[in-house]
NUBASE-55617 format. One record per residue (C-alpha): x, y, z. Coordinates in nm, 2 decimals. Example, Ala and Ser with C-alpha at 12.3 -4.5 7.8 and 13.67 -1.06 7.14 Angstrom:
REM NUBASE-55617
(pt (1.23 -0.45 0.78))
(pt (1.37 -0.11 0.71))
REM end
This chain:
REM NUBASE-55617
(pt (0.00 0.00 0.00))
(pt (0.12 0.31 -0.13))
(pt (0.18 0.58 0.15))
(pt (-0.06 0.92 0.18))
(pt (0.12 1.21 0.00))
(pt (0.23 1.51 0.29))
(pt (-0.03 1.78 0.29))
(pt (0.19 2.03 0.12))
(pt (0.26 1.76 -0.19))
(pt (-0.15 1.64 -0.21))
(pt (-0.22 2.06 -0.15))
(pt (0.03 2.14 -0.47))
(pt (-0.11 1.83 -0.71))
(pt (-0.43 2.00 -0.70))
(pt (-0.34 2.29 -0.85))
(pt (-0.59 2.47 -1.15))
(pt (-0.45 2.39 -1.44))
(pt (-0.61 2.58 -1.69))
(pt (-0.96 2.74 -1.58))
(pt (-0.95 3.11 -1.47))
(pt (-1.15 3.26 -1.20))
(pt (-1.55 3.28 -1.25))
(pt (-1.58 3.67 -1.33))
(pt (-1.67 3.85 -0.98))
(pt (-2.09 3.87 -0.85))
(pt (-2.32 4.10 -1.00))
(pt (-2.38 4.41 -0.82))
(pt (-2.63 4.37 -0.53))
(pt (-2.95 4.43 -0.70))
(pt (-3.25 4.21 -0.77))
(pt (-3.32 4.43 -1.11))
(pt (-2.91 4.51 -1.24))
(pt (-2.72 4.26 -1.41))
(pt (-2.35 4.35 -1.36))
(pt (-2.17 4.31 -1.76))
(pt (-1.83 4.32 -1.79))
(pt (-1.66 4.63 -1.97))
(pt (-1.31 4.43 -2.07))
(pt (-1.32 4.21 -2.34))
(pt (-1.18 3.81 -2.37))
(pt (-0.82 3.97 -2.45))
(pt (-0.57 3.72 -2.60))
(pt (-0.85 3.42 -2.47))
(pt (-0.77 3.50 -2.15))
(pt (-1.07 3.67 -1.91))
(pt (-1.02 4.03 -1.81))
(pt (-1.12 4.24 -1.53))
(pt (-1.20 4.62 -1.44))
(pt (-1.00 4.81 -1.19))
(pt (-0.98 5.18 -1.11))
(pt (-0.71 5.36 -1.27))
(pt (-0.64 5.67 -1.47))
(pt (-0.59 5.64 -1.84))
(pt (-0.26 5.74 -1.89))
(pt (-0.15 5.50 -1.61))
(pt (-0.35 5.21 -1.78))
(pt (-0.19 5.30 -2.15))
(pt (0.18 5.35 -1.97))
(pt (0.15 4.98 -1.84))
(pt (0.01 4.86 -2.20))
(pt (-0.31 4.76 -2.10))
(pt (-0.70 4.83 -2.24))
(pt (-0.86 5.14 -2.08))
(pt (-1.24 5.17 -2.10))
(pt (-1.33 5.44 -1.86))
(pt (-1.67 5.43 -1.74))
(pt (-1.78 5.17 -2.01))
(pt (-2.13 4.99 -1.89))
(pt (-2.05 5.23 -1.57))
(pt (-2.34 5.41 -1.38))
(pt (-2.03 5.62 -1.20))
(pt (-1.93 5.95 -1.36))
(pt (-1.64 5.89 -1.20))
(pt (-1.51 5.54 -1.27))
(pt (-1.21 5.52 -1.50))
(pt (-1.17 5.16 -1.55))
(pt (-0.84 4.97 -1.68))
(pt (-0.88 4.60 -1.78))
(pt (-0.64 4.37 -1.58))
(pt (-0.57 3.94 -1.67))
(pt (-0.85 3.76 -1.39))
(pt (-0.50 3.59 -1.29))
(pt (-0.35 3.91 -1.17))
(pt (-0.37 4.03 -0.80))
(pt (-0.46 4.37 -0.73))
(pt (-0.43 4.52 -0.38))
(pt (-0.45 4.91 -0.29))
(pt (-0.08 5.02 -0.23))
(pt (0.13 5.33 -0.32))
(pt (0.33 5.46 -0.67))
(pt (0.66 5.40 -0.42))
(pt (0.63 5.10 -0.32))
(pt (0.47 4.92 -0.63))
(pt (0.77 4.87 -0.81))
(pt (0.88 4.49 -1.02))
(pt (1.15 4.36 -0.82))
(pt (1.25 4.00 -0.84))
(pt (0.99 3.72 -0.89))
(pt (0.72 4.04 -0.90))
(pt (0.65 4.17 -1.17))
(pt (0.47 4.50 -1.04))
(pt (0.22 4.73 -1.22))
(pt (0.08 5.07 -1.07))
(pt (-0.30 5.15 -1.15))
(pt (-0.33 5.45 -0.89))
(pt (-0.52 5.35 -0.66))
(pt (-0.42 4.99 -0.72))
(pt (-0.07 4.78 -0.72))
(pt (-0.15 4.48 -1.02))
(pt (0.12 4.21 -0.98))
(pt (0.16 3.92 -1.22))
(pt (0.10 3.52 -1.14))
(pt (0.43 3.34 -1.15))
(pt (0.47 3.20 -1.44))
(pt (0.34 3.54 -1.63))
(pt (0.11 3.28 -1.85))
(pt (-0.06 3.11 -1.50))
(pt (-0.43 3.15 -1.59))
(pt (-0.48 3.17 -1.21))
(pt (-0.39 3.43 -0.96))
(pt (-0.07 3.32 -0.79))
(pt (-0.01 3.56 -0.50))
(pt (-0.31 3.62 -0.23))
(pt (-0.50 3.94 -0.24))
(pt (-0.36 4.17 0.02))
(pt (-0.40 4.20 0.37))
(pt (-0.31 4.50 0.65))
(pt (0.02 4.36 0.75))
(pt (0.33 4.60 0.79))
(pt (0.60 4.66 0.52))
(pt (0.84 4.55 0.83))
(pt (0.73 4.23 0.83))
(pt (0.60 4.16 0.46))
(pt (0.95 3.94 0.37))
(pt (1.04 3.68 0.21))
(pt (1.11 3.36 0.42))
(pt (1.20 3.01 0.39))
(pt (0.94 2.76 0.58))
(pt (0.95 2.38 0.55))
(pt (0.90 2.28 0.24))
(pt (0.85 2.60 0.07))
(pt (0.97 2.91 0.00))
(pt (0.69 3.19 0.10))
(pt (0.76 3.50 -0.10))
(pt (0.63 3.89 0.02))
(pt (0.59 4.18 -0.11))
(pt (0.47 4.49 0.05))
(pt (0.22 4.72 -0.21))
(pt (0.28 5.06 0.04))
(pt (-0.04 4.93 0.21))
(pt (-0.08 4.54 0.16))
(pt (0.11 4.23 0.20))
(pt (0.05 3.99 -0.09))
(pt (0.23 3.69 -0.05))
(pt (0.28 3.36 -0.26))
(pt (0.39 3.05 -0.16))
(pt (0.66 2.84 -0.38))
(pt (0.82 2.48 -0.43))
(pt (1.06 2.44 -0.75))
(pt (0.81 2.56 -1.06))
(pt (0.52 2.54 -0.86))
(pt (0.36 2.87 -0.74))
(pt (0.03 2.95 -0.54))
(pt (-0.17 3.19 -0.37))
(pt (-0.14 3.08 0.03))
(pt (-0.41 3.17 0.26))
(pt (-0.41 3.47 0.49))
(pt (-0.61 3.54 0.78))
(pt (-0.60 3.73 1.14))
(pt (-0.49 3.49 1.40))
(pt (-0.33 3.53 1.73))
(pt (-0.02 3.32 1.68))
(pt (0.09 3.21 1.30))
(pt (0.11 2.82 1.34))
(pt (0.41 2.67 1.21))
(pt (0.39 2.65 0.83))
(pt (0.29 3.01 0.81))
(pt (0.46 3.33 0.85))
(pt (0.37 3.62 1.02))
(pt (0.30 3.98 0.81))
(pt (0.24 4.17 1.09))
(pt (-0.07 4.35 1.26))
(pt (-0.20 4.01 1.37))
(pt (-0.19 3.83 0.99))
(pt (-0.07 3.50 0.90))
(pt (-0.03 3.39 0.57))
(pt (0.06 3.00 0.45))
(pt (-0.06 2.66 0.33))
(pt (-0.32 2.68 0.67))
REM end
């Protein structure tokens, strides 16, 4: 009898291979039907996020303002569903290593690892510190940070294989997770 595969290995064989993320809920209203302003781009499945046009342009991606947009004052840039996108600052989102950065005022857009994942690789941000958003080896994985100027996204990784960990407020990180500061832990929980 073969023996179980360790968490970590059975959590990493079932990664998505190849389906993106279901676009996000319709807007909380019995009569609106929320449509989606950014076309299929390349096949893959694009998503609206605040930004100003010449930011959107200067990063190379679709802008379609207030397309489909009750908002006077929404300016909308379409971002790859596989992206993460947390609110940061112009500073701090810069491409630096594995991250490949991208800076959509009010929002830091970083890149899945590999660029092509059709899933989202790093975990949307959470309220940790820029102190103790860092990189840091854990057993059997590598957990990768990266501070936004006001989120911690981090991303776990093991040889070519990359995911989005889990983060959550806890009062001590168990072991397996790291700690990002202001109470978060982030890890394969």
């Amino acid at each position: 009898m073969r023996p179980a595969a360790p968490p970590l290995l059975r959590l990493f064989s079932r990664l998505p291979t190849s389906k993106p993320p279901p676009p996000p809920p319709p807007p909380h209203s019995s009569e609106s039907t929320w449509i989606n302003p950014c076309p299929p781009i390349g096949g893959s499945l694009h998503l609206p996020k605040q930004s100003d046009k010449h930011l959107c342009h200067a990063a190379g991606l679709l802008y379609v303002g207030r397309k489909f947009s009750d908002d006077r004052f929404a300016s909308q840039c379409c971002v790859k569903s596989s992206w993460t996108c947390s609110v940061g600052s112009a500073a701090s989102c810069k491409s630096t290593g594995l991250v490949r950065a991208v800076w959509l005022d009010p929002n830091c857009c970083v890149a899945p690892v590999p660029d092509v994942s059709p899933v989202q690789t790093w975990a949307f941000g959470v309220p940790g510190t820029w102190q103790e958003c860092m990189d840091r080896p854990l057993v059997g994985y590598y957990m990768h940070a990266f501070w936004t100027g006001k989120m911690c996204v981090t991303m776990a990784s093991r040889g070519q294989l990359h995911i989005a960990p889990k983060c959550r407020k806890m009062r001590a990180c168990p072991p397996g997770g790291i700690g990002v500061g202001n109470g978060f832990c982030c890890g394969l929980l």
